[in-house]
C-alpha positions as CSV (number, residue, x, y, z in Angstrom):
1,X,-11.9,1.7,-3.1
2,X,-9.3,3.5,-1.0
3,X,-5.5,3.4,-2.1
4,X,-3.2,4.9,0.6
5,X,0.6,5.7,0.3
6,X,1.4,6.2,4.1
7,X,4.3,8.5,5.1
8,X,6.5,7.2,8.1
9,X,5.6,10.3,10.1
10,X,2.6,12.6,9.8
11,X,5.2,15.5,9.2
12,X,5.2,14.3,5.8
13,X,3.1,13.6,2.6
14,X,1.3,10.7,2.4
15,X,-0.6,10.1,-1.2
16,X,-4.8,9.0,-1.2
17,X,-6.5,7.9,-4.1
18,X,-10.2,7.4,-4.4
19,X,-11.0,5.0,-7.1
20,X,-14.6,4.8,-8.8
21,X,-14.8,2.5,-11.6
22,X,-11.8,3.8,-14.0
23,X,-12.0,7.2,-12.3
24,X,-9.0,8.3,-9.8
25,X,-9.4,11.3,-7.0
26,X,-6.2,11.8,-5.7
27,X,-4.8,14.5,-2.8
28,X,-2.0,14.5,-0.3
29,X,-3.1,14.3,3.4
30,X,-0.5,14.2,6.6
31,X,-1.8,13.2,9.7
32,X,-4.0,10.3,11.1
33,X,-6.6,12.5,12.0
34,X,-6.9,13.5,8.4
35,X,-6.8,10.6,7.0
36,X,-9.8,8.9,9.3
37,X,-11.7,12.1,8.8
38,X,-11.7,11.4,5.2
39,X,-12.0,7.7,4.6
40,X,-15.4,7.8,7.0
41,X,-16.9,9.5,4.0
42,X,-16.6,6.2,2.2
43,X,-18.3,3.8,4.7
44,X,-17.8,0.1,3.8
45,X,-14.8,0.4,1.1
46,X,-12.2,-1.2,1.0
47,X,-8.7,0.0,2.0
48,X,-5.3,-0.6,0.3
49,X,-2.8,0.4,2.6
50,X,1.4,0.4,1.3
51,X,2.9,0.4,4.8
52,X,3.7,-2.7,6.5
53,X,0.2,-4.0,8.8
54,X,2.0,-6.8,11.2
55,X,5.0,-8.0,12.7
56,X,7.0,-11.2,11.4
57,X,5.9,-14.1,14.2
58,X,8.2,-14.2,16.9
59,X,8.6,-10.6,17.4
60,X,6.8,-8.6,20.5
61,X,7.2,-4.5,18.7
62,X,9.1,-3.1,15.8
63,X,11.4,-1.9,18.8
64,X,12.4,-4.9,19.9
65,X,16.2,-6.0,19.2
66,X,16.2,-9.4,17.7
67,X,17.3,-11.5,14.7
68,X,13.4,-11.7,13.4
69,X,13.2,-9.4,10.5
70,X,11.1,-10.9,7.6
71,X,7.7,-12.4,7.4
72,X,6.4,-14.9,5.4
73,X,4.9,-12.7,3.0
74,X,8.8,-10.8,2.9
75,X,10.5,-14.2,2.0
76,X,8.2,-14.1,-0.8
77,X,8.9,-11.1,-1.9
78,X,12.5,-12.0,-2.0
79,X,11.6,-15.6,-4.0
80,X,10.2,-13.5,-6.6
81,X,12.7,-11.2,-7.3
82,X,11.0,-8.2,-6.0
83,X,13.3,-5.7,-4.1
84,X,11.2,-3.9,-0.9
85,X,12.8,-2.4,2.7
86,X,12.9,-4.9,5.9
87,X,10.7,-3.5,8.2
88,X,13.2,-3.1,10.8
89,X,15.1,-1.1,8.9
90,X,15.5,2.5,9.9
91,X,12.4,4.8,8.9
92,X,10.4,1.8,7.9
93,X,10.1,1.0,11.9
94,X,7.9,4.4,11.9
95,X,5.7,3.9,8.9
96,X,5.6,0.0,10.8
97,X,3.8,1.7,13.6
98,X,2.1,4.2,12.3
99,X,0.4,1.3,9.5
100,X,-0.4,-1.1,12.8
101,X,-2.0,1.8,14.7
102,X,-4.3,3.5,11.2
103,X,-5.1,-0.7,10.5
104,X,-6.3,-1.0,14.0
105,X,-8.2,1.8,14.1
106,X,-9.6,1.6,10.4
107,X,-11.1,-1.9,11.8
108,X,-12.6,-0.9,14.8
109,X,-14.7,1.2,12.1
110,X,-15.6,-1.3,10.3
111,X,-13.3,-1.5,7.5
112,X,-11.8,-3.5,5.3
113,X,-7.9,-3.0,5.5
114,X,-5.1,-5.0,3.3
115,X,-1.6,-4.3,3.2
116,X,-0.5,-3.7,-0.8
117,X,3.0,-3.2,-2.3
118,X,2.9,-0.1,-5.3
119,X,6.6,-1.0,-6.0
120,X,6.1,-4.9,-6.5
121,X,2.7,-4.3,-8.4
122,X,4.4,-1.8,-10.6
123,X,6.8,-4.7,-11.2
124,X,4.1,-7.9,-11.8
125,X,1.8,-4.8,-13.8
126,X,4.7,-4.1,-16.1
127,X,4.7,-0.7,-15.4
128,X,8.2,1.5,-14.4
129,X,8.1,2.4,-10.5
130,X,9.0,6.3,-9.6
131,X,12.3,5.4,-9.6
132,X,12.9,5.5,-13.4
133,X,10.6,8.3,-13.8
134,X,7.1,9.8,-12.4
135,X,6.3,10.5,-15.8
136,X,6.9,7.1,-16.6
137,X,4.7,5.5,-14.0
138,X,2.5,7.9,-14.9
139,X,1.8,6.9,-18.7
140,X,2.0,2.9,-17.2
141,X,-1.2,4.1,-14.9
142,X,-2.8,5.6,-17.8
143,X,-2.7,2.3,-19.7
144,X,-4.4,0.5,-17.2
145,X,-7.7,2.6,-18.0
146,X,-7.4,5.0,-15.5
147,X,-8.5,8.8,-15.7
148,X,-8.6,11.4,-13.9
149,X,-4.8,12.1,-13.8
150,X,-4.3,15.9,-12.7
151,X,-1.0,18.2,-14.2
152,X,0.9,18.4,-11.0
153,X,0.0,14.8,-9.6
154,X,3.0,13.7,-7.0
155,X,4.9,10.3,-6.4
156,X,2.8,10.0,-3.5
157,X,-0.5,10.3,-5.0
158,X,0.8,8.0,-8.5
159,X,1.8,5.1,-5.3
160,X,-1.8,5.5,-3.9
161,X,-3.7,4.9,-7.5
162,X,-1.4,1.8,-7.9
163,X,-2.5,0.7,-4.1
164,X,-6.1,1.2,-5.1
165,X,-5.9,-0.3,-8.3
166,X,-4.6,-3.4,-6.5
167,X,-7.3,-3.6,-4.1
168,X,-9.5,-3.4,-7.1
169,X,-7.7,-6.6,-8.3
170,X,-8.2,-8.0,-4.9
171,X,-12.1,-7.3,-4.8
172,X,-12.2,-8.8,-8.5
173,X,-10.4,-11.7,-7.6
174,X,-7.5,-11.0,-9.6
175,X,-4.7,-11.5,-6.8
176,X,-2.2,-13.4,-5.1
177,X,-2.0,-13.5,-1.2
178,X,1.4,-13.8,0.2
179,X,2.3,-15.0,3.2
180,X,0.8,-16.5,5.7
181,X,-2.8,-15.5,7.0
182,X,-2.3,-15.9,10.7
183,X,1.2,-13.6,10.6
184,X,-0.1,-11.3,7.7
185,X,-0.5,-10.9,4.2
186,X,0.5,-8.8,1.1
187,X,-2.6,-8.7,-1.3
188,X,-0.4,-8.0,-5.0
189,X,-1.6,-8.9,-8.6
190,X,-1.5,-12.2,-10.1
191,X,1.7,-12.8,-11.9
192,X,1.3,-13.4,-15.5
193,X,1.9,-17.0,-16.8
């Protein structure tokens, strides 16, 4: 199980987690290259990738100026309460492309790719996202079983265990798919009743 916490641009950190049973192996990695290089060590898992994977239906690129900016699995989102970033806004165009592009090319390889949200899954887990604390997130991960946590573990790297540990929910059929299959979908953890 691979958790990634892709950066917009390749100039900057994006988080990986390797996740073996309750046993996390996390780094920071920056470009595409990198990343590929690394995951084909793990031939057949699956990938959990927080970056937006497809365009809302309707719209030809992430460039193009129009009034289509959510898709199905967005207007869910929204529904539930859970705050994200449209992803037309701003820097979330780049991570847009970049996520298409590393999906794309993470399939032609024969793997597994869904698109996860940390922030929302922190939310439905229970668990404070980096915005009230690392620390705090930190301690919510540790609850969940996990180990492995090094001293000096970044944001980054705490987003990519919570991407991981969803796919994990996914391959244990523990999920909720939102959205719509044919557009795209967020894989996130079933909501507790």
């Amino acid at each position: 199980m691979i958790g990634i916490d892709l950066a917009g641009s390749e100039k900057r950190p994006t988080g990986i987690c390797i996740l073996i049973g309750n046993k996390i192996n996390t780094f920071i990695l920056y470009t595409d290259e990198e990343i590929l290089n690394e995951v084909e060590r793990y031939k057949g898992a699956l990938i959990a990738i927080d970056a937006p994977l497809t365009l809302p239906r309707g719209r030809k690129s992430i460039d193009q100026r129009c009034n289509i900016h959510f898709r199905e699995c967005d207007k869910e989102l929204l529904r539930r309460g859970i705050r994200f970033f449209p992803i037309t806004l701003g820097p979330m165009r780049s991570l847009t492309k970049r996520g298409m592009k590393l999906k794309k090319e993470l399939e032609s390889r024969g793997f597994e790719v869904i698109e996860v949200y940390p922030g929302g899954a922190q939310d439905i887990l229970g668990i404070p996202r980096k915005s009230k604390g690392k620390e705090k997130l930190l301690e919510g991960l540790k609850k969940l079983g996990l180990k492995g946590f090094r001293k000096n573990i970044t944001d980054h790297e705490l987003d990519a265990i919570t991407a991981a540990y969803v796919g994990r929910l996914y391959l244990e059929g523990e999920y909720e798919a939102y959205g719509d299959p044919k557009e795209g979908l967020i894989i996130m953890p079933k909501a507790k009743s």
